[in-house]
ROSE-4610 file (N, C-alpha, C; in Angstrom, 1 decimal, always signed):
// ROSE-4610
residu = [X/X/X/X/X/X/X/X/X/X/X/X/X/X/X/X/X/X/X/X/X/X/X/X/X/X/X/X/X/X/X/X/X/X/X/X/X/X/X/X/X/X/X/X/X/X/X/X/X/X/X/X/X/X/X/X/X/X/X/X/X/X/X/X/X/X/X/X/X/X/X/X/X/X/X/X/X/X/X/X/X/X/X/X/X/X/X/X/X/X/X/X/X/X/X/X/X/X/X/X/X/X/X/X/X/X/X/X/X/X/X/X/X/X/X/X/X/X/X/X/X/X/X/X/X/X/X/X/X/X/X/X/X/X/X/X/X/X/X/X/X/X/X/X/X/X/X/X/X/X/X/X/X/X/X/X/X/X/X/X/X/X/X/X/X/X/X/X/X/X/X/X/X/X/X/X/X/X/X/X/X/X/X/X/X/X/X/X/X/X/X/X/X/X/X/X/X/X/X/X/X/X/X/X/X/X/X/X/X/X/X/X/X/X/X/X/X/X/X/X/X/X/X/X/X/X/X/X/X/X/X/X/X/X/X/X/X/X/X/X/X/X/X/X/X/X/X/X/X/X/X/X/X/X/X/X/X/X/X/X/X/X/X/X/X/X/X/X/X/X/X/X/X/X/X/X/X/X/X/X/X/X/X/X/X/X/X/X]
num = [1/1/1/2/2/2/3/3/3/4/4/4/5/5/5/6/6/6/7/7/7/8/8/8/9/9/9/10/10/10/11/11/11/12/12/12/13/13/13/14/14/14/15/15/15/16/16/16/17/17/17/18/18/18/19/19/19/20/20/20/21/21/21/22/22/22/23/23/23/24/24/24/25/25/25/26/26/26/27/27/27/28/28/28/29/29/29/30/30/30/31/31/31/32/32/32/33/33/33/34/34/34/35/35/35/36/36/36/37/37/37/38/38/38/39/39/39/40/40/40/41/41/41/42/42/42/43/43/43/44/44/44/45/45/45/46/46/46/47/47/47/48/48/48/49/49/49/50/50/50/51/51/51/52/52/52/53/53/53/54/54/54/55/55/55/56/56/56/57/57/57/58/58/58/59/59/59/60/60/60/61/61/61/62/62/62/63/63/63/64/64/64/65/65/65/66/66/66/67/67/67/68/68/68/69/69/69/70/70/70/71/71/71/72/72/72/73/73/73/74/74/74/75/75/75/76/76/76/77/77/77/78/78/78/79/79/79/80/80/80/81/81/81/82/82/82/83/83/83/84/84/84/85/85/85/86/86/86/87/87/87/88/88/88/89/89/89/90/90/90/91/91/91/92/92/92/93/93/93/94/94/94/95/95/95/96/96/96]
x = [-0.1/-0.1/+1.1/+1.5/+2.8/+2.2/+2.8/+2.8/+2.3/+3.0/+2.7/+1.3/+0.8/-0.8/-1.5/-1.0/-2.4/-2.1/-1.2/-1.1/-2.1/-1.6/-2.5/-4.4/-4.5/-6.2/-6.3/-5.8/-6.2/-6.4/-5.5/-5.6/-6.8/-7.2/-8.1/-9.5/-9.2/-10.7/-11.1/-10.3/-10.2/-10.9/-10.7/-11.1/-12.4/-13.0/-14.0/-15.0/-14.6/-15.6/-15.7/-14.7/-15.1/-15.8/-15.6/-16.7/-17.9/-18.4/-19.2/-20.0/-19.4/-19.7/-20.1/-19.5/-19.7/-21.2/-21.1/-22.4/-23.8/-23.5/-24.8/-25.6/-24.1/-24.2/-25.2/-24.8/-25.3/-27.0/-26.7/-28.1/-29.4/-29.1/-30.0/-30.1/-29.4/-29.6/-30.4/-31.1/-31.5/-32.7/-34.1/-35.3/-35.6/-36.8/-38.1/-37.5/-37.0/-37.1/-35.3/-34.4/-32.8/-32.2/-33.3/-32.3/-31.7/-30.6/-30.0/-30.9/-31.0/-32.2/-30.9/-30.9/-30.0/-30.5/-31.0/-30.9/-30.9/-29.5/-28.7/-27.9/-27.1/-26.5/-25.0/-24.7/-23.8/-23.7/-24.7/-25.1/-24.8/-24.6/-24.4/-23.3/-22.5/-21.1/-20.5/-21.0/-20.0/-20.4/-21.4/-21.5/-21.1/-20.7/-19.5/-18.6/-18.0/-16.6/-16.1/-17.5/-16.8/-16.9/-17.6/-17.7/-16.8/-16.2/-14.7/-13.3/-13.6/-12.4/-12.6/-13.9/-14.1/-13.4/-13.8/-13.7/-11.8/-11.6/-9.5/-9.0/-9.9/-9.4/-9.5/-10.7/-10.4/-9.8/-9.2/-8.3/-6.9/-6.8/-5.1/-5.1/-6.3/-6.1/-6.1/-6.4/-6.8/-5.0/-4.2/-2.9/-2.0/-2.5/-1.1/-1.6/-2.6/-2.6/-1.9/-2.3/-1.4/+0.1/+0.3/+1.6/+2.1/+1.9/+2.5/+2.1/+1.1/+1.4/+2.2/+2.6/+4.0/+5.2/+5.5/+6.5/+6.7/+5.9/+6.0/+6.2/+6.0/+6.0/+4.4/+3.5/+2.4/+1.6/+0.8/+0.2/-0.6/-0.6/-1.5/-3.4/-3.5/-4.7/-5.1/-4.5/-4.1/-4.5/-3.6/-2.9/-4.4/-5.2/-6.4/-7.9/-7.6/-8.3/-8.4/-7.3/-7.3/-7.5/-7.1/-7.7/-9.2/-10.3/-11.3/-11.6/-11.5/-11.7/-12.0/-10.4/-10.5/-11.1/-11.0/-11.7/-13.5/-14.0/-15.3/-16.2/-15.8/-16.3/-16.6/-15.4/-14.8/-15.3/-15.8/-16.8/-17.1/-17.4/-18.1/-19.2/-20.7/-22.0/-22.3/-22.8/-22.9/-24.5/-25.7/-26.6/-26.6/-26.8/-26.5/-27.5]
y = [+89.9/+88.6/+87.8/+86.8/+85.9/+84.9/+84.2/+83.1/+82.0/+81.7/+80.9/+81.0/+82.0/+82.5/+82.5/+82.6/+82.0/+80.4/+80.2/+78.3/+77.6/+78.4/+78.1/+78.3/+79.8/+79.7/+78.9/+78.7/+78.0/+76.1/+75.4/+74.4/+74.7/+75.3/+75.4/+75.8/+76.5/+76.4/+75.1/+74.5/+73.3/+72.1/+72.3/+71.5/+71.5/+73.0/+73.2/+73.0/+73.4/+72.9/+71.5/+70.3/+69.2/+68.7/+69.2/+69.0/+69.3/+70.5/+71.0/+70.2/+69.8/+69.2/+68.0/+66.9/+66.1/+65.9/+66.6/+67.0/+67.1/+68.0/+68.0/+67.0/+66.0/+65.1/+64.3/+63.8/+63.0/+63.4/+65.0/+65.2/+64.6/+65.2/+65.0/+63.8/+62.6/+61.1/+60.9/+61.8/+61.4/+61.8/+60.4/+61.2/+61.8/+61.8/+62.4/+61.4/+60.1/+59.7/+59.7/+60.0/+60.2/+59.0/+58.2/+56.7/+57.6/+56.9/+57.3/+56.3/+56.8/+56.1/+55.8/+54.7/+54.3/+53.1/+53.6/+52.4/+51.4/+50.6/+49.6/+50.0/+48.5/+48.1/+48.6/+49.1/+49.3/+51.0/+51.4/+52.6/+53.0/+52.5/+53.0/+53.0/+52.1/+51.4/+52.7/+53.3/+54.6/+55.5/+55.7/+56.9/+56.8/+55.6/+56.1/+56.0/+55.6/+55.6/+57.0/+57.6/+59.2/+60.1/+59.4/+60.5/+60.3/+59.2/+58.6/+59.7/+59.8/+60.2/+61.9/+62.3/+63.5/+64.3/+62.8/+63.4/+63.0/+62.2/+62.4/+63.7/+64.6/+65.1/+66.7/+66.8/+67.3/+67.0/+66.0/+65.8/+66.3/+65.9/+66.4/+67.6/+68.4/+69.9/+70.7/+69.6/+70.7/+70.0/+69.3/+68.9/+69.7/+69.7/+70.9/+72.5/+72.5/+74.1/+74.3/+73.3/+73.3/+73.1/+72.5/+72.1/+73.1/+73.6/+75.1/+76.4/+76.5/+77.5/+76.8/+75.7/+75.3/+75.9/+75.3/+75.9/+77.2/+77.7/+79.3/+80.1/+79.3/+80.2/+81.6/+81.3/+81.9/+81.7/+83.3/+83.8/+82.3/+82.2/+81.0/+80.7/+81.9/+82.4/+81.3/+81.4/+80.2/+78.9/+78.7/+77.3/+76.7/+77.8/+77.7/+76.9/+78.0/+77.8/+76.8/+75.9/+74.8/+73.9/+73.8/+72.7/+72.5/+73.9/+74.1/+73.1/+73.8/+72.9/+71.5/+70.9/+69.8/+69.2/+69.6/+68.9/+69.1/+70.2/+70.1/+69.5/+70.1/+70.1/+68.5/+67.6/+66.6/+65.5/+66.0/+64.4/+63.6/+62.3/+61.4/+60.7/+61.1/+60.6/+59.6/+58.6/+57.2/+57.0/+56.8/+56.5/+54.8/+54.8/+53.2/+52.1]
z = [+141.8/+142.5/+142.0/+142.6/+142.8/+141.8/+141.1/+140.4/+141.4/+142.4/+143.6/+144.3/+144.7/+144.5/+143.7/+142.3/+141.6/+141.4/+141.6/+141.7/+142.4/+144.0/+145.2/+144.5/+144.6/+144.1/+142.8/+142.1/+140.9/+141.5/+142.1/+142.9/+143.7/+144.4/+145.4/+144.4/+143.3/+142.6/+141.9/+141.6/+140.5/+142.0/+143.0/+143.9/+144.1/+144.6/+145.3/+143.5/+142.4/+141.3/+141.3/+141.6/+141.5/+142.7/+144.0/+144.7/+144.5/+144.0/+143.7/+143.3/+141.8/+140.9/+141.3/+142.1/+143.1/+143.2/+144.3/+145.5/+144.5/+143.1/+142.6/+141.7/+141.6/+140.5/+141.6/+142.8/+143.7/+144.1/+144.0/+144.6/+143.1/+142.0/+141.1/+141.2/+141.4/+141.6/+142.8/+143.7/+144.6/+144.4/+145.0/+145.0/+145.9/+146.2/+147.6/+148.6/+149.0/+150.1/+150.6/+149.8/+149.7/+149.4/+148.2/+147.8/+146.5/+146.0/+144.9/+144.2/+142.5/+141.2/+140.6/+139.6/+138.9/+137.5/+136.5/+135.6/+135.6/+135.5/+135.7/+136.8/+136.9/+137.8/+136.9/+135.6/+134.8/+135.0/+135.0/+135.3/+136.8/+137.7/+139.1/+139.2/+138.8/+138.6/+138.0/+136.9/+136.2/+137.1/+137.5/+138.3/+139.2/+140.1/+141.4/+141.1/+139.9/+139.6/+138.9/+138.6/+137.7/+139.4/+140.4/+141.7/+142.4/+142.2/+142.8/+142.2/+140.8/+140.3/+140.5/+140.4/+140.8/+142.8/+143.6/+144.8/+144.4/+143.7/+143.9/+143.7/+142.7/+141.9/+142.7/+143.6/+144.8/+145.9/+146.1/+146.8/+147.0/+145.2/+144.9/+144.7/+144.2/+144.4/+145.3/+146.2/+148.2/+148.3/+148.3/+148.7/+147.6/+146.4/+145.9/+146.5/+146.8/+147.3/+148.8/+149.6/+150.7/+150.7/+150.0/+149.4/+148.7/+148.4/+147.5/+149.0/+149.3/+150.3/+151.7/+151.9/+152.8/+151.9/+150.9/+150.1/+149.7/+149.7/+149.5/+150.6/+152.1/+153.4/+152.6/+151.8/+152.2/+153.4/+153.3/+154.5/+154.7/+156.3/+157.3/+156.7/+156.2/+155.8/+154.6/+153.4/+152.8/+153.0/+153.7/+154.5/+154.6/+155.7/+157.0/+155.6/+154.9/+153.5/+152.9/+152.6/+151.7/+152.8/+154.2/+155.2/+154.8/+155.3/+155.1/+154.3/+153.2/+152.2/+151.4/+151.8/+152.2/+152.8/+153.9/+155.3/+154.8/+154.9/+155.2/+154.1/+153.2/+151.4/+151.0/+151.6/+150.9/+151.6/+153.1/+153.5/+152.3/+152.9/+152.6/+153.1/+153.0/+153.7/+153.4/+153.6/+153.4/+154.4/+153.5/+154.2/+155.0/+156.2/+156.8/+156.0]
């Protein structure tokens, strides 16, 4: 494998763990009716600010993976991949 491919997968894994990681931090905060539980008001405060830095952090690793598979003229397949990713993974739900 190319140096430039494992760039790409390594970017693209480092994403989908911080979404991951994301998603489950949110779920455990949630009870039986889907309110988020919170302590304090100090306490909710860090916790969207570490989910914040968490969803950047897949952000910028879904954009260097695409960004390296543009630059590399890697297979579309790639490319299709880190969209995915980005795109679907990386919503943001917001109960009204």
């Amino acid at each position: 494998m190319s140096e430039v491919l494992v760039g790409i997968l390594t970017c693209l894994a480092v994403a989908l763990v911080a979404l991951l990681w994301r998603n489950k931090r949110r779920f455990d905060r949630t009870n039986e009716h889907g309110v988020q539980q919170h302590e304090t008001y100090a306490g909710k405060l860090r916790a969207e600010g570490f989910d914040a830095i968490l969803l950047g952090v897949a952000y910028i690793g879904a954009i260097l993976a695409v960004g390296l598979a543009i630059a590399a003229d890697e297979t579309i397949l790639l490319f299709a991949l880190a969209i995915v990713i980005f795109m679907g993974w990386a919503r943001v739900r917001r109960p009204n």
